[in-house]
C-alpha positions in Angstrom: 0.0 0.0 0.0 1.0 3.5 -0.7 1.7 6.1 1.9 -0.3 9.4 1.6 0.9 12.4 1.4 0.7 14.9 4.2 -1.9 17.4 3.9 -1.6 21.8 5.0 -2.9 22.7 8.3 -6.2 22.6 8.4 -8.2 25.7 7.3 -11.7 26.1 7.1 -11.4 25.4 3.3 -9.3 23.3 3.7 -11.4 21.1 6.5 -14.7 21.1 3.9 -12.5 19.9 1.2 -11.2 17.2 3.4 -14.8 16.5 4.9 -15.8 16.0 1.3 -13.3 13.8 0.1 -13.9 11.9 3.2 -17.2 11.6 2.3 -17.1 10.6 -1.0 -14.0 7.6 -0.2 -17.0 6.5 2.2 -19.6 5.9 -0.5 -16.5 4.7 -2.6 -16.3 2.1 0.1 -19.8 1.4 0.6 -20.2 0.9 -2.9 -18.3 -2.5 -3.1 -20.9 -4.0 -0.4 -23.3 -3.0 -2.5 -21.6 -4.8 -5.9 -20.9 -7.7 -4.1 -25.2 -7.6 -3.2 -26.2 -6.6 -7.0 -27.8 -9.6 -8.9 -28.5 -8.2 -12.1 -25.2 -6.7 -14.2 -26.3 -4.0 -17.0 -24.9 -4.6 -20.8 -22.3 -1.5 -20.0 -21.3 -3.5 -17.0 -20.8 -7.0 -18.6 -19.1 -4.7 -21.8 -16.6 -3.5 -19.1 -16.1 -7.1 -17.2 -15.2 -8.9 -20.3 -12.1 -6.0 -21.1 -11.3 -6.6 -17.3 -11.0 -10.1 -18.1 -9.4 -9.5 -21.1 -6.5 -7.5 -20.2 -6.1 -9.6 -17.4 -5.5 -12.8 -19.0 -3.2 -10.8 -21.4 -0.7 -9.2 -18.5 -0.9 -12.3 -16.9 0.8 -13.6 -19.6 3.3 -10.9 -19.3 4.0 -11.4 -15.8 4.6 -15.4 -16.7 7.1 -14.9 -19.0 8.9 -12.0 -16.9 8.6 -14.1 -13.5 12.0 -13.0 -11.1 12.7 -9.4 -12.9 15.2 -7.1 -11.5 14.1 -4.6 -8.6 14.2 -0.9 -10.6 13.6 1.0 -7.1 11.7 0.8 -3.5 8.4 2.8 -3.2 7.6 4.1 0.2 9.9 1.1 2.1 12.0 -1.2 1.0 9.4 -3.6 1.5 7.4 -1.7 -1.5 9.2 -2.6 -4.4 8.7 -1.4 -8.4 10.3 -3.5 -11.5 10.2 -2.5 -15.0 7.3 -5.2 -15.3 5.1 -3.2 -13.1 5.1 -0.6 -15.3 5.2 -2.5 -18.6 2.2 -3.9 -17.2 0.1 -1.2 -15.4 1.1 0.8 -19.2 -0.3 -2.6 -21.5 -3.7 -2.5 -19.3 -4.4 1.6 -19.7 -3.2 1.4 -23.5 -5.8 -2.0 -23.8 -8.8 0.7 -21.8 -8.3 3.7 -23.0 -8.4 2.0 -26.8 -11.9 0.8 -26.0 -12.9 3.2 -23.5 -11.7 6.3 -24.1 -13.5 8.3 -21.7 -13.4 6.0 -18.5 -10.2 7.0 -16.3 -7.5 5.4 -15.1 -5.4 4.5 -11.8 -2.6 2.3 -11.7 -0.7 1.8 -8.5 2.1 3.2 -10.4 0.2 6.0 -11.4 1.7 8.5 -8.5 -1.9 9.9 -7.2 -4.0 8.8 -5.2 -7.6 7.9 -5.5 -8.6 10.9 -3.6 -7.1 13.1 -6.7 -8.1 10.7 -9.9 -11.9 11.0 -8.2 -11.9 14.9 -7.9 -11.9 14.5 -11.3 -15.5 13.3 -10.9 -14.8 10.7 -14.0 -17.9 8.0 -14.7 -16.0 5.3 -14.9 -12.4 4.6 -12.8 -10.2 1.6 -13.7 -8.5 1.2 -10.1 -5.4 -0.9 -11.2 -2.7 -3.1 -9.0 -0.5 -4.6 -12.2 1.3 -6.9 -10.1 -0.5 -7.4 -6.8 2.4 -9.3 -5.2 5.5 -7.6 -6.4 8.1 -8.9 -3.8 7.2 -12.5 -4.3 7.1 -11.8 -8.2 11.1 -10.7 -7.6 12.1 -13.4 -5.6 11.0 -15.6 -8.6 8.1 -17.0 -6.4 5.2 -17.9 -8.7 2.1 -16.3 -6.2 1.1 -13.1 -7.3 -1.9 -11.9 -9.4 -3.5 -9.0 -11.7 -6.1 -6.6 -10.1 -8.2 -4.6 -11.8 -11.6 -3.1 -9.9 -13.8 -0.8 -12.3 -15.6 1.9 -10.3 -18.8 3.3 -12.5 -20.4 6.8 -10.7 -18.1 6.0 -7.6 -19.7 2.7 -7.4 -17.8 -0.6 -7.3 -19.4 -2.2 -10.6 -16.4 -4.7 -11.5 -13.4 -6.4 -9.8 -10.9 -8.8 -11.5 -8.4 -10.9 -9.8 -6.1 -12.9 -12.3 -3.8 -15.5 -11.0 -1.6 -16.1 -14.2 0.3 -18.9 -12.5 -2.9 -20.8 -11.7 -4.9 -19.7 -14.8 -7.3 -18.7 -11.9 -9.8 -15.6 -12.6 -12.2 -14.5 -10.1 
């Protein structure tokens, strides 16, 4: 996980814009109970989990073939690592959504903001990306990591990937 950044003194502005954010990471939060509860998935919806699917399989297949790269830096620790994969890979899934979704947004782990800033952007849809969910064991040549991919539609959870390319698991 990333470390946030540290925010001004608190100023009246500042406080409602922080109230507000608050409030809307809240109904981001509460909106994946509510997914996991919805029945019924609209033809937009199924459109957008077959590309999360998709793109899954497709960096998975990336990540097979590039199993034990080098470490390029540490993140926030040294625990938090980043290879050239991760990027490859967070870069292959925003090339594969923004070519048949142009307007939905994206946010990669590797992105550099957090999902405070990519929603003040109020998009529709939000691909919220982790390219290599399992980057140390990915490094140490240990085959147990995975592709995440969660598609946020009107701040709502609508769609969540998890891809396993070692397993050829998808749930």
């Amino acid at each position: 996980s990333r470390a946030m950044p540290s925010r001004a003194p608190c100023t009246k502005t500042s406080t409602r814009h922080a109230h507000a954010t608050s409030q809307r990471t809240a109904r981001w939060r509460s909106g994946a109970k509510k997914a996991v509860a919805a029945q019924a998935v609209s033809s937009s919806d199924a459109d957008v989990l077959r590309l999360a699917e998709e793109i899954s399989r497709e960096a998975g297949e990336l990540i097979k073939r590039k199993l034990g790269a080098d470490i390029v830096k540490t993140k926030a620790n040294a625990r938090d690592l980043l290879t050239e994969v991760d990027t490859e890979v967070q870069d292959l899934l925003e090339t594969r959504v923004r070519e048949r979704f142009p307007d939905h947004s994206f946010l990669g782990e590797e992105s550099g903001i957090s999902l405070d800033e990519a929603l003040d952007h109020s998009p529709e849809w939000l691909w919220i990306v982790d390219p290599i969910d399992g980057t140390t064991n990915f490094v140490h040549g240990i085959p147990m990591c995975a592709v995440s991919v969660g598609v946020a539609h009107r701040e709502e959870l609508a769609v969540g990937v998890i891809h396993d390319p070692f397993r050829d698991e998808l749930f």
